[in-house]
MDTraj code that builds the backbone (N, CA, C; nanometers):
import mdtraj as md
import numpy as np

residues = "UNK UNK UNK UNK UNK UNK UNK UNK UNK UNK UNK UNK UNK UNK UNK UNK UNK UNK UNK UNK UNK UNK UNK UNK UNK UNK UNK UNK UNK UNK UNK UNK UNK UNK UNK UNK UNK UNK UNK UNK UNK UNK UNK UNK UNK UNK UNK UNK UNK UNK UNK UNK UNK UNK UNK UNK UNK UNK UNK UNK UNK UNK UNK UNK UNK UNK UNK UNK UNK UNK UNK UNK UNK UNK UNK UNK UNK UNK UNK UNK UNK UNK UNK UNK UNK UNK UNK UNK UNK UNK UNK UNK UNK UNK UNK UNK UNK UNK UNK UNK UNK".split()
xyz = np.array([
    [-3.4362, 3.3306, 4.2326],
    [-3.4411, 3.2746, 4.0986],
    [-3.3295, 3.3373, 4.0149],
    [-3.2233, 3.2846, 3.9714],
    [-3.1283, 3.3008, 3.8580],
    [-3.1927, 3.3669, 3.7648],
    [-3.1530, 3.4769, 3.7339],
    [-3.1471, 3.5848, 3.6008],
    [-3.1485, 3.4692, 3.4843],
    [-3.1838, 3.5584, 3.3900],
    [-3.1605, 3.4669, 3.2292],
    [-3.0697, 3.4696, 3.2365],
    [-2.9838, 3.5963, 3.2355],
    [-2.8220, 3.5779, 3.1773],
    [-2.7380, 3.4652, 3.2508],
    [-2.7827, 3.4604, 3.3697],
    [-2.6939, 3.3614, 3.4945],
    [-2.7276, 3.2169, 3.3700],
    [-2.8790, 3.1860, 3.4107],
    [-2.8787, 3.0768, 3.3083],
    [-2.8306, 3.0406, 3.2101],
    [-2.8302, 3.1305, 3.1268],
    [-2.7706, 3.1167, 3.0064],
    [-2.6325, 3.0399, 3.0165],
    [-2.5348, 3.1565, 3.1028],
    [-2.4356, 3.1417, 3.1309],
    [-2.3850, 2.9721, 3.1982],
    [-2.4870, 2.9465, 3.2996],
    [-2.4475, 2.7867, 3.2992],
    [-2.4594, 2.6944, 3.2366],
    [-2.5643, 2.7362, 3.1388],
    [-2.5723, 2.6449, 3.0076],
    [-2.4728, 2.5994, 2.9534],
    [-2.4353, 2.7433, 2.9235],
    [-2.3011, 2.7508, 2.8237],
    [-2.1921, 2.6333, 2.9131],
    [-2.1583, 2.6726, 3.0257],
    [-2.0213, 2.5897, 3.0748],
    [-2.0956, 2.4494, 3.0923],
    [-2.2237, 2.4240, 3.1279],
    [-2.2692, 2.2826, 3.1332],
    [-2.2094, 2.2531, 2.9963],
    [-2.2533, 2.2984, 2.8508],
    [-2.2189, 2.2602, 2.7150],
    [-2.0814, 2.2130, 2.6908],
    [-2.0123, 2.3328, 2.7435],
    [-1.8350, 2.3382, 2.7426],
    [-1.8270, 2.1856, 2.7844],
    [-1.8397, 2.1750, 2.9030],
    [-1.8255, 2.0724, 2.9961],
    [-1.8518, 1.9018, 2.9206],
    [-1.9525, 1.9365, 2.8837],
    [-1.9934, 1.8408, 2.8059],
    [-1.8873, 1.7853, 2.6443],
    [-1.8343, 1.8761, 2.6069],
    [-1.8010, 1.8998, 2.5109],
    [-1.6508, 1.8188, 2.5459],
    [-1.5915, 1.9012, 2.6994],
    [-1.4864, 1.8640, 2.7451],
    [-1.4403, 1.7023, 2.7306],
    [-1.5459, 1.6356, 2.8094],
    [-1.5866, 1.5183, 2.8343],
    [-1.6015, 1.4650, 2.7288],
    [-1.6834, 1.4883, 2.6255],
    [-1.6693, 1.3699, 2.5051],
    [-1.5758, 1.3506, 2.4380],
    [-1.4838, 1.4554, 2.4304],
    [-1.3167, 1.4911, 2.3670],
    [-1.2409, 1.3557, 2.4475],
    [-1.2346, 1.4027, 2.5808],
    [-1.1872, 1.2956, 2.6912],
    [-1.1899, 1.1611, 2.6616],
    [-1.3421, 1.1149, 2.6188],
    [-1.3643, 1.0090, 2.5925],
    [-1.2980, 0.9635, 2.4363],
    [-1.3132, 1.0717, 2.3751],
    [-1.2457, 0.9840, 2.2471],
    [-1.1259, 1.0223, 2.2517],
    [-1.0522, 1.0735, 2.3207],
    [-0.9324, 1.0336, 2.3323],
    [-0.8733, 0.8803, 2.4131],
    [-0.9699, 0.8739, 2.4917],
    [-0.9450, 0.7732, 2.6208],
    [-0.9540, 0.6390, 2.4888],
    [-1.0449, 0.6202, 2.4303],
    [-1.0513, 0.5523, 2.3175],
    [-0.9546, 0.5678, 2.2091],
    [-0.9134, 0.6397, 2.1608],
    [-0.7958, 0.6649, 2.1202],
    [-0.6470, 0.5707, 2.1629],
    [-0.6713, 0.6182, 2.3292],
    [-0.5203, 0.5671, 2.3902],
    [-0.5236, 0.4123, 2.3750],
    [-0.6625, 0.3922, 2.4458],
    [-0.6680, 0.2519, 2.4293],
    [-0.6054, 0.1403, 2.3537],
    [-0.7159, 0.1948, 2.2137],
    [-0.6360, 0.1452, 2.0926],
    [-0.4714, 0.1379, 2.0855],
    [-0.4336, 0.2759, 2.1171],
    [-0.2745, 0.2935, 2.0452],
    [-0.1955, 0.1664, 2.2116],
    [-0.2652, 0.1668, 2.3415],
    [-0.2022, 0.0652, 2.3519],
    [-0.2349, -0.0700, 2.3275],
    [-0.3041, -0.1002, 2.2578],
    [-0.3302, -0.2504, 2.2484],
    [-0.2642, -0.2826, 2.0996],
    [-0.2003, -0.1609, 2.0683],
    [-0.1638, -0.1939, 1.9166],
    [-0.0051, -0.1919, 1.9475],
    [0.0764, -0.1458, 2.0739],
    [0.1816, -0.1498, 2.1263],
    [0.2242, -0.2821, 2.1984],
    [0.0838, -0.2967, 2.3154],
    [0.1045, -0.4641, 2.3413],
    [0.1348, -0.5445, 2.2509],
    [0.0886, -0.5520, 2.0969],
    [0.0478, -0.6428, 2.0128],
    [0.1867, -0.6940, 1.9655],
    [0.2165, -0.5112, 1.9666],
    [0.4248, -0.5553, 1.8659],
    [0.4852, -0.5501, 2.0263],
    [0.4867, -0.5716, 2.1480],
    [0.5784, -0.6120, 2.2408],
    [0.5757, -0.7547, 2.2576],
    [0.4571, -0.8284, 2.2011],
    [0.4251, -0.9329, 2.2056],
    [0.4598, -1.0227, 2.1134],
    [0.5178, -0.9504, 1.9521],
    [0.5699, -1.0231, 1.8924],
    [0.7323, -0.9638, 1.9700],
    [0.7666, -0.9043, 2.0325],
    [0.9025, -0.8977, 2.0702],
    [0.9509, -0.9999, 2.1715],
    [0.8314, -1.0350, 2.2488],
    [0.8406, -1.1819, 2.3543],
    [0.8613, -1.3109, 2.2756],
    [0.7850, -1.3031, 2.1787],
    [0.7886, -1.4377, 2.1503],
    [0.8840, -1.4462, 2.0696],
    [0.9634, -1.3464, 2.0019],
    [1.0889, -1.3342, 1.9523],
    [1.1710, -1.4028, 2.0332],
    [1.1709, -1.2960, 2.1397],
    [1.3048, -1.3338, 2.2850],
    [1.2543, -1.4900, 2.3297],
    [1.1590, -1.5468, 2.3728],
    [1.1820, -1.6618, 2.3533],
    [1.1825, -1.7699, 2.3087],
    [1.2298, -1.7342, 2.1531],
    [1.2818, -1.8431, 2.0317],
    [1.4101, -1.8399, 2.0528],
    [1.4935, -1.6911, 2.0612],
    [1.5555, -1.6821, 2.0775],
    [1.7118, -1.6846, 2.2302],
    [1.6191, -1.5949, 2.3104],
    [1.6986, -1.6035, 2.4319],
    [1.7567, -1.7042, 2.5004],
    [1.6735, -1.8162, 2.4847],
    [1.7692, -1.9936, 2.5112],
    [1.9068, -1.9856, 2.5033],
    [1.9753, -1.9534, 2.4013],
    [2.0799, -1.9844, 2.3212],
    [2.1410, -1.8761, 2.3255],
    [2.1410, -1.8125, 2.3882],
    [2.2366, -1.7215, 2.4143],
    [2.2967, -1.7853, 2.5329],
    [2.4144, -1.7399, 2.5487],
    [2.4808, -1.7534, 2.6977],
    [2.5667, -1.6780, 2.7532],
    [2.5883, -1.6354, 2.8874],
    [2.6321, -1.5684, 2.9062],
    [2.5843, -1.4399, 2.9747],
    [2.6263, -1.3337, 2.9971],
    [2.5713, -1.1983, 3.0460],
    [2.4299, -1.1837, 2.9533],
    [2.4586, -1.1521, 2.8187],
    [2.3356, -1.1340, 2.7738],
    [2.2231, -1.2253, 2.8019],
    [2.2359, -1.3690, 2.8337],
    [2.1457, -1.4062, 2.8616],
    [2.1046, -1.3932, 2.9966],
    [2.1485, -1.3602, 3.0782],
    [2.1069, -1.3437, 3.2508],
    [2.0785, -1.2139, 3.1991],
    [2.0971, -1.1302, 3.1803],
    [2.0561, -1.0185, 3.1610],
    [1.9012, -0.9303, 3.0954],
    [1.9217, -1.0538, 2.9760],
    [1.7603, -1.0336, 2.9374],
    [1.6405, -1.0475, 3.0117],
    [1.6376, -1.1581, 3.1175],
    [1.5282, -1.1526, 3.1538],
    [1.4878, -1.0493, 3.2572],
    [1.5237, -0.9754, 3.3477],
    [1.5410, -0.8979, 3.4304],
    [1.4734, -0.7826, 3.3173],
    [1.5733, -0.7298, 3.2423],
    [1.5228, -0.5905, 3.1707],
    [1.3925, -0.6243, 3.0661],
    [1.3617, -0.7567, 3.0414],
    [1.2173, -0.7882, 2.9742],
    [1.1405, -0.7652, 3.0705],
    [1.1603, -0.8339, 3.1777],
    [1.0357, -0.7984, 3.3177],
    [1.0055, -0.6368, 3.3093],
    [1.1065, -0.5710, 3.3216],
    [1.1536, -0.4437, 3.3834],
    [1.0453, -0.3339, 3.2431],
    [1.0987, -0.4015, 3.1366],
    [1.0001, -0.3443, 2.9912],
    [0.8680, -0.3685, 3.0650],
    [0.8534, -0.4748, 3.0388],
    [0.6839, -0.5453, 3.0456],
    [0.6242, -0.4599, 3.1749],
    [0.6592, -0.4263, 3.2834],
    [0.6201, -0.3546, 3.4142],
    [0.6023, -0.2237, 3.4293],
    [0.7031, -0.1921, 3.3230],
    [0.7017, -0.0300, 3.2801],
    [0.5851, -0.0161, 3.1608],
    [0.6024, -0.0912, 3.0865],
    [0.4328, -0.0744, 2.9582],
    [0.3403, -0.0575, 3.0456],
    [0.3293, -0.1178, 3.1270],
    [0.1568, -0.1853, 3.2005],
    [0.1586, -0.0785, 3.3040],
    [0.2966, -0.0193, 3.3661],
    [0.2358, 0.0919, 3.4445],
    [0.2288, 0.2248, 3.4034],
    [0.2516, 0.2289, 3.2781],
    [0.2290, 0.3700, 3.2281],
    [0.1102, 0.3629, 3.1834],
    [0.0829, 0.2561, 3.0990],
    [-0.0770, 0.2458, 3.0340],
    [-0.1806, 0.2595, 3.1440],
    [-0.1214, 0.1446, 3.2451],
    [-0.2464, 0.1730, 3.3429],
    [-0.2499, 0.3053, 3.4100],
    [-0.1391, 0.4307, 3.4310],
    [-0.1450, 0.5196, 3.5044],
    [-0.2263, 0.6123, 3.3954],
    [-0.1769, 0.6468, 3.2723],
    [-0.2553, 0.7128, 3.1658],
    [-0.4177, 0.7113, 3.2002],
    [-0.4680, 0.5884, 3.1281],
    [-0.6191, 0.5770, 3.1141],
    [-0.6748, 0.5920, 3.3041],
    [-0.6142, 0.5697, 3.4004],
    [-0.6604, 0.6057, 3.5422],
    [-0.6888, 0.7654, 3.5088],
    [-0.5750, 0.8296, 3.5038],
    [-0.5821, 1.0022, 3.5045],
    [-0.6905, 1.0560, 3.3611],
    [-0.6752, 1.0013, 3.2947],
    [-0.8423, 1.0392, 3.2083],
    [-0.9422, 1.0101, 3.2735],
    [-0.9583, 0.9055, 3.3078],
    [-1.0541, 0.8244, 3.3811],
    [-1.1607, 0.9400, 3.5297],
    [-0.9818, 0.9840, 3.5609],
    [-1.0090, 1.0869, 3.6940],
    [-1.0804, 1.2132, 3.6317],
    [-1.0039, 1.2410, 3.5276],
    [-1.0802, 1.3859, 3.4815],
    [-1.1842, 1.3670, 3.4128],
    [-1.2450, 1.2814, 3.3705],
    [-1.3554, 1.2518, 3.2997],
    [-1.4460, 1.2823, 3.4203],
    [-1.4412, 1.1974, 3.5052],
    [-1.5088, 1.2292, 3.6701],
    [-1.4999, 1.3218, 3.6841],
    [-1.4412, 1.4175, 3.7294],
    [-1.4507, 1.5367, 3.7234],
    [-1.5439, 1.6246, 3.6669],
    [-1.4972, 1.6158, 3.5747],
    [-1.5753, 1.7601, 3.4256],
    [-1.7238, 1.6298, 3.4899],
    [-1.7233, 1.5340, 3.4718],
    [-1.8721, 1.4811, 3.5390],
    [-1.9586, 1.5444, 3.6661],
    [-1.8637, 1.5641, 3.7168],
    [-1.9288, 1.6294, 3.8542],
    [-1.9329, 1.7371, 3.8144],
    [-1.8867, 1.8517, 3.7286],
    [-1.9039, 1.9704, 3.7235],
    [-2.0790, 2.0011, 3.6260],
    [-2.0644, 1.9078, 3.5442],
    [-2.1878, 1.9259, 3.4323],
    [-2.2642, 1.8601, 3.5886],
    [-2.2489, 1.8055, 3.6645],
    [-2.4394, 1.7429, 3.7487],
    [-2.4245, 1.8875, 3.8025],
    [-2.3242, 1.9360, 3.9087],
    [-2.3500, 2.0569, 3.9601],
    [-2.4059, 2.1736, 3.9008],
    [-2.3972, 2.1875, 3.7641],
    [-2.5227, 2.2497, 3.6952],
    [-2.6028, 2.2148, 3.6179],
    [-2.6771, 2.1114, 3.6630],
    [-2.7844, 2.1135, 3.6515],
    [-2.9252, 2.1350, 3.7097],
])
top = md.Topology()
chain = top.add_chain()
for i, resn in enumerate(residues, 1):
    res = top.add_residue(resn, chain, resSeq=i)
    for name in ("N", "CA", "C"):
        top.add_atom(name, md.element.get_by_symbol(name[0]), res)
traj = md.Trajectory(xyz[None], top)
């Protein structure tokens, strides 16, 4: 049988743990937001580029679409790599608070 103090003591890091984790989460909520508020103005930047990009000719226009893809692929894989790796450590500090309990 675990001493008080032992107990105590896992309390405490169960708490930490806990504490860890809800931070996590409102940050994860946090990111969220800040990207859907980034999609929002890349999205008025698309529909910019195509009012515009038609009528261009030339290099700049072969050119745009390639580095718009290249934007748009790079947003979506950073966002999606971000909220994955919270996602992971949230799991984590999860498994640590069941293991003491």
């Amino acid at each position: 049988m675990a001493s008080l103090s032992e107990s105590i003591e896992q309390e405490v890091k169960r708490r930490t743990y806990e504490a860890m984790m809800d931070y996590l989460k409102s940050y994860q909520g946090q990111v969220e937001e800040a990207i859907g508020e980034f999609r929002h103005g890349t999205h008025a930047f698309y529909h910019a580029s195509a009012e515009n990009v038609p009528h261009w000719q030339g290099e700049p226009g072969k050119a745009h679409e390639p580095i718009s893809g290249n934007l748009r692929q790079m947003i979506d894989a950073t966002a999606d790599g971000l909220l994955y790796e919270i996602s992971r450590e949230i799991a984590q500090i999860r498994r640590k608070i069941e293991e003491r309990q």
